[in-house]
N, C-alpha and C positions, 0 to 999 in steps of 0.2 A: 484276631489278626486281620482278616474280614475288614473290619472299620479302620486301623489304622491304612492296611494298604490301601483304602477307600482316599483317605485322605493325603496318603501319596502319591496319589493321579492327578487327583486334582490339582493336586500343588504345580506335578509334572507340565498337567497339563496349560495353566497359564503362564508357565515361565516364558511363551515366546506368544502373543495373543495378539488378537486382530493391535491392541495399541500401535505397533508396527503398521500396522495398514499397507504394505507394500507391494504397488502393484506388479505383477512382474509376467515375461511370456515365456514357454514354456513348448519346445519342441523338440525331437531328438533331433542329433547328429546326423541326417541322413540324404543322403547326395542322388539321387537318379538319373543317371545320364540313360541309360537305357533299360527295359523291363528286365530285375536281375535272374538269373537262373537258380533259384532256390525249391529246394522241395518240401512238400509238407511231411511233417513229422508226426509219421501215425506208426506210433508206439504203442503196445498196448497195456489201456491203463486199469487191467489189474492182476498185472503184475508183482506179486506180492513182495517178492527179494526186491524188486526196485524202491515198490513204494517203501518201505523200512527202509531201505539208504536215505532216500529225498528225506524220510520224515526226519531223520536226525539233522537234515539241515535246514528243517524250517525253525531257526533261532537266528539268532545274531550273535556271532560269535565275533572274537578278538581277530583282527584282520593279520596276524602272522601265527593263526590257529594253524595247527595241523593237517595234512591233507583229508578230508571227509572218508576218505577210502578207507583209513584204519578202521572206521564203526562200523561193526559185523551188525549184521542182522537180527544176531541175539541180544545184542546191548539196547534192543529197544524197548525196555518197561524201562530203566534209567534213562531215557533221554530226557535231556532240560529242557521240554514243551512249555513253551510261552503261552499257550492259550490256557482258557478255563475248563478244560475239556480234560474227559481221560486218554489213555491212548487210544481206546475203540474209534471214539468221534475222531481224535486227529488221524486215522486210516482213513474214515471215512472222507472229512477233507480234501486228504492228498488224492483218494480215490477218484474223486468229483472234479479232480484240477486234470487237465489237456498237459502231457505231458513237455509238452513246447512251453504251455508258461512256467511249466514247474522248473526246468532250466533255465528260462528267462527271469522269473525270481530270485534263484540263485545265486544268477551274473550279478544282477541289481545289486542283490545283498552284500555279495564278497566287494562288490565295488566300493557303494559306499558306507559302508557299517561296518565301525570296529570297538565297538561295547556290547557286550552282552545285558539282554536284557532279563531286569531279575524280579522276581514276584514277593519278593519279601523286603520290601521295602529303602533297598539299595539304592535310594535318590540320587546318588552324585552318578551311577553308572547310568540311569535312565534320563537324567538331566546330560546327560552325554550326548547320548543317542537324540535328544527331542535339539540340541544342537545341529548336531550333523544333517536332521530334515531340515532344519533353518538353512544350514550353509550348501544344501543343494538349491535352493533360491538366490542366495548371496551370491555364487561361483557360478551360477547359469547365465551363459552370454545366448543370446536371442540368434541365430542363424537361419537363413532364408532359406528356404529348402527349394531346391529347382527341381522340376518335374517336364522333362522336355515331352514325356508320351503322351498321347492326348487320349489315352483309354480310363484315366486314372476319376474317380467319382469324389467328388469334394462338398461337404456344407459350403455355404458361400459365406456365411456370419457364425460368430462365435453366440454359442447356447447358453443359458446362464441353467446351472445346475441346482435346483431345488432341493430345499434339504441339508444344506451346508451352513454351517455356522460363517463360514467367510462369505463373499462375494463370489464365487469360482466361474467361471465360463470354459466350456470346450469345443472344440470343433475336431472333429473326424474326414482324414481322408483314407482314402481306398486304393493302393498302387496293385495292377496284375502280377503276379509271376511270371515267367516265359514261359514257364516247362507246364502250366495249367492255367488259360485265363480267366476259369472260374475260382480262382485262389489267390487273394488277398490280401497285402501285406497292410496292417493298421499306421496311421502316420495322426498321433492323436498331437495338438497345441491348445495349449489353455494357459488362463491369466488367472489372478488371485487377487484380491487386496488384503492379503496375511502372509505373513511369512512360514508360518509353521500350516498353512494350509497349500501355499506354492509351492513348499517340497513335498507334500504328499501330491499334487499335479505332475510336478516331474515325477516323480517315484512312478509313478503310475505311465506317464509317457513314455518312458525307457522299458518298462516291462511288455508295453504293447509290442512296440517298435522291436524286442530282444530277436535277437537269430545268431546259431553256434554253426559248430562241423563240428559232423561226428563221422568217422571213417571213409573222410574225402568227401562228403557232400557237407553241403548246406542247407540249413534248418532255418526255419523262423515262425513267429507265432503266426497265426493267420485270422482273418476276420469270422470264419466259420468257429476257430478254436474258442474265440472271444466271447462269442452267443453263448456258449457253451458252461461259459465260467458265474459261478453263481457271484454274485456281488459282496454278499458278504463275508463270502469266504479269503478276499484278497489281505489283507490286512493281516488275518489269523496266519495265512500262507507267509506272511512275509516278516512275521514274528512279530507286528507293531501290535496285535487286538489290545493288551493287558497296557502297554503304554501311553496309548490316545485315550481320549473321553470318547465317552459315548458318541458326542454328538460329531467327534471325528471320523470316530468308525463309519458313524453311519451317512458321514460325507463322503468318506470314500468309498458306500459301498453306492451312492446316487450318483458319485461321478462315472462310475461303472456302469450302471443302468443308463446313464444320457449315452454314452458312450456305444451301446448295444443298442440302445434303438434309433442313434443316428446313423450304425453299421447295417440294421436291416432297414431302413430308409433306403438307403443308396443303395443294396443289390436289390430292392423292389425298384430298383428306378432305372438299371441295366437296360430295359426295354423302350425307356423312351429315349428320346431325341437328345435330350437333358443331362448333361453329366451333374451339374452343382445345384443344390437346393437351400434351400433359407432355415428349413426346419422350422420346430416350435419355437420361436423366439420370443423372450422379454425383448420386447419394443419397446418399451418404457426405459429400463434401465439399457438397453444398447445405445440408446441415445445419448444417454450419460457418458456413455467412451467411445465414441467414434465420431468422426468427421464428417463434413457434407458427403463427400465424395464414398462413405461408408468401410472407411480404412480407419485402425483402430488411432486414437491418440492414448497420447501420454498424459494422467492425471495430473493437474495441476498443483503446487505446494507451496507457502509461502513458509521460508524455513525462518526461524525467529535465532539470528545468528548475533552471539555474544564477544567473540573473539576466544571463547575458551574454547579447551581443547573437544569436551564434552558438545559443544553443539557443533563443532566441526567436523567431527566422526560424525554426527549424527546424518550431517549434509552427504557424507560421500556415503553413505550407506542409501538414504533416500536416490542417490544419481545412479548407484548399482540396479538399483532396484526399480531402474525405467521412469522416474518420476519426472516431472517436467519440473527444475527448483527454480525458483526465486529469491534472492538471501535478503533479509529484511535486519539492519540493527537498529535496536529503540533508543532512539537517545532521553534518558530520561534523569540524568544526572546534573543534580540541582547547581549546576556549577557556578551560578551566577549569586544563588545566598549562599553559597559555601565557600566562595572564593578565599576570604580569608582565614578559613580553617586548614588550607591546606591542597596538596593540588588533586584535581580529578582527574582520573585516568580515562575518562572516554572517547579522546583524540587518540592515544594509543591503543585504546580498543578496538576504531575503529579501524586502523592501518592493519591493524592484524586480520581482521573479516575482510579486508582489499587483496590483502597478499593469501589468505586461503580462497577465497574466491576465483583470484586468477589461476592457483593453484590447480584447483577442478576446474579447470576449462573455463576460465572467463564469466564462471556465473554471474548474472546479474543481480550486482545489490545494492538496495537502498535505504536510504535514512529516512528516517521516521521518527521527528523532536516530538514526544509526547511531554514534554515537562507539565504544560499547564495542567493538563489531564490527569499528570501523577499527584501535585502539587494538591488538584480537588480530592482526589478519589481516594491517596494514600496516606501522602504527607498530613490532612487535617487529619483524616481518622488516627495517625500515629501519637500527632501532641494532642488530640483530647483525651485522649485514652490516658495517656501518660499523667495529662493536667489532674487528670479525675482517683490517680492514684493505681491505676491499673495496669496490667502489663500484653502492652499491645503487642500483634504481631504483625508488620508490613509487610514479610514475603508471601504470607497466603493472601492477603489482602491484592499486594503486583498483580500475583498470577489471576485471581479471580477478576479483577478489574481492570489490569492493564492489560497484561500481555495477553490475556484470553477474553478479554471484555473490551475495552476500548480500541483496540489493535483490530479486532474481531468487526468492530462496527468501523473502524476508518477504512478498509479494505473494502466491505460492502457499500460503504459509503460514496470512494472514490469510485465505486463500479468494477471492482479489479474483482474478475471471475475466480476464484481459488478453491479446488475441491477439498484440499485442507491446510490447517496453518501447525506445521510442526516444531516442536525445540528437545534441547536437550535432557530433557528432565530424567530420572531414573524413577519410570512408573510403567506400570502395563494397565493393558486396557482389554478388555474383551467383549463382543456382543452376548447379547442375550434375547432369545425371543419369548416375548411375552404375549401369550394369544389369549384372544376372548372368544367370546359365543359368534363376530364376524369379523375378526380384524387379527393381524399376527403384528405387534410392532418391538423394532430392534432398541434393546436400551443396552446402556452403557454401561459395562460394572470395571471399578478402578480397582487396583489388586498394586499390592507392594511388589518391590522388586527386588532380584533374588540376592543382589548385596544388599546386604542390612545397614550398613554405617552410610551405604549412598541416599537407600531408598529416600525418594523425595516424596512421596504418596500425601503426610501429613502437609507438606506446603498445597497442597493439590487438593486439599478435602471441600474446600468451597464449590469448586467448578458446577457447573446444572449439567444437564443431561443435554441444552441446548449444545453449549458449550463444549461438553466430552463428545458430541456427535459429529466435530468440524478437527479433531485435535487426533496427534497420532507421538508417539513418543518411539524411537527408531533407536535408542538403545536402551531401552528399559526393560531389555531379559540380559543384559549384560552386566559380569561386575567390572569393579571401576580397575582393574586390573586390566583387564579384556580390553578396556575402551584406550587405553594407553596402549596397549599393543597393537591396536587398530590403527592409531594413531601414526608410528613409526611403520606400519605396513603400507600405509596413504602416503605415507613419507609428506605429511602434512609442517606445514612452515613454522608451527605454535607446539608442534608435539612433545617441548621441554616447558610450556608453560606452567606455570604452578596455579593451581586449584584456586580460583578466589574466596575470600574470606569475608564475612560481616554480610551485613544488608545488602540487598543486588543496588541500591542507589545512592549509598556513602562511599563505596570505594575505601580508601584512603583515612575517612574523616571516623572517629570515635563516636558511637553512639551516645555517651554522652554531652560532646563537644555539641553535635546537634540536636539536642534536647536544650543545652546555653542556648545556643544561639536563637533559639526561639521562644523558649519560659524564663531563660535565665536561672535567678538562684530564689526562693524561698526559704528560709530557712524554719526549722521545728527542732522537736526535742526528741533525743532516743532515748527511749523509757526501757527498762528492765522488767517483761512482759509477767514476771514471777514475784516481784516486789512491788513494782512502780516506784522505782527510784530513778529518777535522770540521769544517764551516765553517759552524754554524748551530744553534739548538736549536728544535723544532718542541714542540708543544704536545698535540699527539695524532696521531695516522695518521688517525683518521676526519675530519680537518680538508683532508687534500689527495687530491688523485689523480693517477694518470698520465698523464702530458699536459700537466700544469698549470705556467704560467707564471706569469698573474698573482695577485699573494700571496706567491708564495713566500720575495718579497726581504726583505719582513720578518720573516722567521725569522731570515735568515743573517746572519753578523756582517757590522760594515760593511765589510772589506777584502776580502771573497769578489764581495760585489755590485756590485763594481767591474769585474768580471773576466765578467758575464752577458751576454747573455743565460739563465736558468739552467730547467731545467726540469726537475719529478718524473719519474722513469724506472722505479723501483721502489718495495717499500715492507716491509719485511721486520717481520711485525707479535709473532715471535719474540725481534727485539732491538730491538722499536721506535725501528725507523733507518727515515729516507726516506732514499732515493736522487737526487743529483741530477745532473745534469749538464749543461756549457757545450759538450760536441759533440755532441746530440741529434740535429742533422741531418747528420751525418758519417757514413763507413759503417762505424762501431764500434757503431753502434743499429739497422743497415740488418735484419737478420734478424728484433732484438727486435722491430721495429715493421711487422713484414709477416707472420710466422709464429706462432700458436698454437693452443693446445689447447681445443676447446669441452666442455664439461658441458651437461648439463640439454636435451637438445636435444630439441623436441617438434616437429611437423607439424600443422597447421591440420585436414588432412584426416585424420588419425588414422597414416596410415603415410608412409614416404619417397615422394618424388615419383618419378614414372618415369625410371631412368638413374641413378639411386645405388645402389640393387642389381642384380645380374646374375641375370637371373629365368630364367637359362638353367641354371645351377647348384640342388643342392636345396639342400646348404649357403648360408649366408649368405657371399658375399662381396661389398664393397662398392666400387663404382667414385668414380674421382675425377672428379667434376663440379662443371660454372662456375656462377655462379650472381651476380646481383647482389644487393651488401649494403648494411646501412645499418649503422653501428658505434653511431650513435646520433640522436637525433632529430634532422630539419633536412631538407635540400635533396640534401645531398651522397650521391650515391651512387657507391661503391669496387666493383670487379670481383674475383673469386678463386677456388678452386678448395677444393671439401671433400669431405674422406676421412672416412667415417666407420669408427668402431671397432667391434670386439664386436657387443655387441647391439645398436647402433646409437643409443645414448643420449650417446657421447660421440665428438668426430673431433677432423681438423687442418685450418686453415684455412691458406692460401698465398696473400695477398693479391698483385695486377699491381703495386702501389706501397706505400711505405710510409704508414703511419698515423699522425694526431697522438699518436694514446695510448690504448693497446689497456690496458684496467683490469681486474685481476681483479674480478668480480661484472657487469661491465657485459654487457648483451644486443647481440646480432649477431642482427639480422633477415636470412633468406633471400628471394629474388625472383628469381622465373622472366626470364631473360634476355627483355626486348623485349614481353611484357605487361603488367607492373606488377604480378602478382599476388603479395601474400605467402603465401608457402608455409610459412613456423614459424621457430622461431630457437632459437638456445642462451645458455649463459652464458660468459664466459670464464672459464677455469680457472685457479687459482694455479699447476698445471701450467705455465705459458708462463714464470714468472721463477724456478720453480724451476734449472735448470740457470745460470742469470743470479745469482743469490744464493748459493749454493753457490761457484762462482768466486769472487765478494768476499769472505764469510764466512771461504775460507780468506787472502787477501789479507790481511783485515783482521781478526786475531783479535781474540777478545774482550778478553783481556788488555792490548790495546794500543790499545783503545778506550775502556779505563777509565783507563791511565793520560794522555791524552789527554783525557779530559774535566778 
């Protein structure tokens, strides 16, 4: 159980990952007009009957749960304790906790959680939960807190907090009580660039800032309570330990510690002159978000705006989320050789990015003709591919070269400052720190997203680490459900548009129509890959592919297609013959369609992932490992085993079952068993139907192909 619920953390845990990059600030509700009369709440904490109530309410329970009062005392070996502890330890816990925060966690909790969180594997209830910390980022508006008393002790710059998987920064003030002014009320504000690390910033702000009544007075946590609180007990206290990764726990348990030693910073500084201090500050990275003037800015975003509804959401979540946006649409639709095939919709695309633009406040957006650039970078690699008999893919090719590659350099080029370029894609992204004997650097791991028929991860498998280091994806923990009701929440202008379909730069125009218009027709023979008889005359090899059913029947004469089901199996672009065959799923294809050879093969993170090389040897020798794939875009994921060659740029792939239709040129994305993460992908090799054509070839010679036609 152990391993599986291992592996439903993790899953939990990147459903909402830095890929958001959302910066956002983060401060309570809290108005000071004058020092308020509050008393400290010195309970004492061990009190046995109490703590056994508090403990049964350190979970997350259903928000129109029953009052806590019904759970006696005695019902505590059954209570549903979220942590990895017995109940000795969680006494101990609550024992350790100031009972001011242990009510102020409480509040926090009953406020915003209403899933229970569960240890055996209940993903959709903890995919719940790991929402609700996202939408305490989303729903937090920024408010100015005014503090008219001049006794109040303040950092003057925000801290950047070590140890966190996100960006996080905090700053600490100090406001007195009336009724003791050596008693102080915590007033914590912090930023994030993650969304699911900015709700644990609030979570944590609200719990400082908490204060009740309790029989006519007034309670609140205090700065002395705070010292008090061990760091990593916050999280366990508030029922998140079992649902965060490690690496969030132990953010929250550093944002806790900055926190404490900027609280005793400032009552060591009571005696001087000085109310506000700088503290330890990253000077390096504050530079990075703030102004001359040392007030914070807003990071800057170059949002790559389609007219669809998917990067429209995407925009008003980035403007939620304090971002400085810019809306940028590529025009890259080849309208001028495609004229005649039909009309292009990128004048109506563009009207549509005008009127959501103005929608959100008059964003400003610009056009951006990359045609010539698409024209070099996509359009040739499409029809050679095609020419050469292979089956090209131009959406991964866009994204790695236009819209994340040439877009990426005309920006920097033009000099336009931008700390990231975002779109609409359905992928997540998260950091990773990877440390040596002197150096810690953040790389980048891409991870599928948690709808399956949206996930766009496979279009995305090219991208470098340059690349995924500059790039934020703002709804890629969302499904395509969710971003539709986002849509009509935004009361956005496009929010009934319909999904587009085909190539991101034919619009309108049939993929084969633009294969005419550029190769036109060759014509060859469809041979009967199990006889070698001719039973058909096709029109070019870039017109089919392997796999392919429907279509095909109208090539072949009409007393073959009698005798079909019939399907492409090969494609021999030497004697321009398809191959076809009516026992495709027999086990005369059982090999061809389970076994081949990869090219082109790259890693996300620059080298193989752990357990394909034997790092016990100095030579390169490579082991065979599993791995899950995608063969091509969609839902379906196939399990299988690869070997890599040589220098590790080309292998063999040994899929558990056979495949619709493994195509030379088509991509095979790799994915870590049980996380979701893509880890790189290859190409397929004409290698796989070599030994398959060869066979025929002597079968069916030429001489006897010609007199046959």
């Amino acid at each position: 159980m152990r391993s599986s619920w291992g592996q439903v953390v993790v899953l939990l845990h990147i459903l909402w990952p830095l890929a958001v990059r959302d910066v956002s600030s983060f401060s309570p509700s809290l108005t000071v007009p004058s020092r308020p009369s509050i008393q400290n709440h010195h309970h004492s904490r061990n009190n046995d009957a109490h703590s056994k109530i508090l403990l049964s309410r350190i979970r997350l329970s259903m928000a129109d749960d029953k009052n806590d009062d019904d759970t006696s005392p005695s019902d505590e070996e059954n209570l549903p304790l979220f942590i990895e502890a017995n109940s000795s330890s969680a006494r101990s816990i609550i024992s350790d906790i100031p009972q001011s925060l242990l009510q102020s966690i409480e509040q926090v909790r009953r406020r915003h959680f209403s899933t229970t969180v569960t240890t055996n594997g209940d993903s959709s209830s903890n995919e719940s939960l790991l929402k609700q910390l996202v939408e305490l980022t989303r729903t937090n508006k920024k408010e100015v807190t005014e503090l008219s008393s001049d006794d109040y002790l303040s950092f003057e710059q925000m801290e950047r907090v070590p140890g966190c998987i996100a960006t996080v920064r905090v700053k600490t003030t100090l406001i007195p009580t009336s009724n003791d002014p050596n008693l102080y009320r915590v007033l914590m504000e912090g930023t994030s660039d993650a969304l699911l690390s900015g709700g644990l910033v609030e979570l944590l702000s609200q719990v400082l800032a908490g204060s009740h009544t309790e029989n006519g007075h007034d309670y609140c946590v205090t700065a002395s309570d705070v010292l008090k609180l061990k760091p990593e007990a916050l999280t366990t206290a508030l029922g998140l330990q079992n649902v965060l990764s490690r690496g969030r726990n132990d953010g929250m348990a550093s944002m806790v510690t900055v926190v404490q030693r900027q609280i005793q910073s400032l009552l060591d500084s009571r005696s001087g002159e000085a109310h506000q201090l700088s503290g330890d500050i990253d000077m390096e990275t504050s530079i990075e978000t703030t102004n001359g003037n040392g007030s914070e800015r807003q990071p800057t975003v170059a949002m790559l705006l389609s007219g669809g509804v998917d990067s429209s959401v995407a925009m008003h979540l980035l403007l939620r989320q304090n971002y400085n946006v810019t809306a940028f649409y590529l025009r890259i639709w080849l309208e001028d050789e495609l004229a005649h095939l039909g009309e292009c919709p990128w004048e109506d695309d563009l009207q549509v990015c005008q009127s959501v633009c103005e929608h959100a406040g008059n964003v400003t957006l610009e056009t951006v003709s990359l045609g010539k650039e698409y024209r070099e970078r996509v359009v040739q690699y499409t029809i050679e591919e095609a020419q050469r008999g292979r089956t090209p893919n131009p959406d991964i090719m866009c994204n790695s070269r236009i819209k994340f590659g040439c877009f990426l350099e005309y920006i920097e080029n033009a000099g336009l400052d931008f700390d990231y370029v975002a779109s609409g894609h359905y992928a997540r992204l998260e950091d990773a720190v990877i440390s040596s004997s002197s150096t810690a650097d953040i790389q980048k791991r891409l991870f599928r997203a948690p709808d399956p028929v949206k996930d766009q991860s496979y279009f995305l498998c090219a991208l470098t680490q340059r690349q995924l280091s500059k790039v934020i994806f703002p709804i890629g923990m969302y499904q395509k459900a969710e971003v539709r009701e986002l849509a009509n929440e935004f009361q956005l202008p496009n929010r009934n548009r319909p999904d587009s379909q085909g190539l991101c730069f034919l619009g309108k125009v049939k993929f084969d129509e633009f294969l005419a218009s550029y190769l036109g027709n060759q014509p060859g023979d469809v041979v009967d890959a199990m006889t070698g008889d001719i039973i058909g005359r096709h029109n070019g090899l870039w017109y089919h592919t392997v796999g392919q059913r429907k279509g095909i029947g109208k090539v072949m004469f009409p007393l073959a297609t009698a005798h079909g089901p019939w399907y492409v199996v090969a494609k021999d672009q030497e004697r321009d013959i398809v191959y076809v065959s009516n026992r495709y799923d027999e086990d005369d294809f059982a090999r061809a369609r389970s076994e081949f050879e990869l090219e082109d093969i790259k890693w996300i993170s620059g080298t193989p992932p752990l357990g394909v090389k034997d790092s016990a040897t100095e030579e390169t020798e490579w082991n065979e490992v599993r791995f899950d794939m995608k063969i091509r875009h969609g839902p379906k994921i196939v399990q299988g085993t690869l070997m890599l060659n040589g220098d590790g740029s080309t292998g063999n792939v040994r899929l558990d079952n056979k495949d619709g239709g493994l195509a030379p040129g088509q991509y095979v994305v790799f994915y870590q068993i049980g996380t979701l993460e893509c880890l790189g992908a290859g190409v397929i090799s004409e290698k796989h139907w070599a030994k398959f054509l060869q066979t025929h070839q002597n079968e069916v010679p030429e001489e006897e192909l010609k007199v046959k036609r």
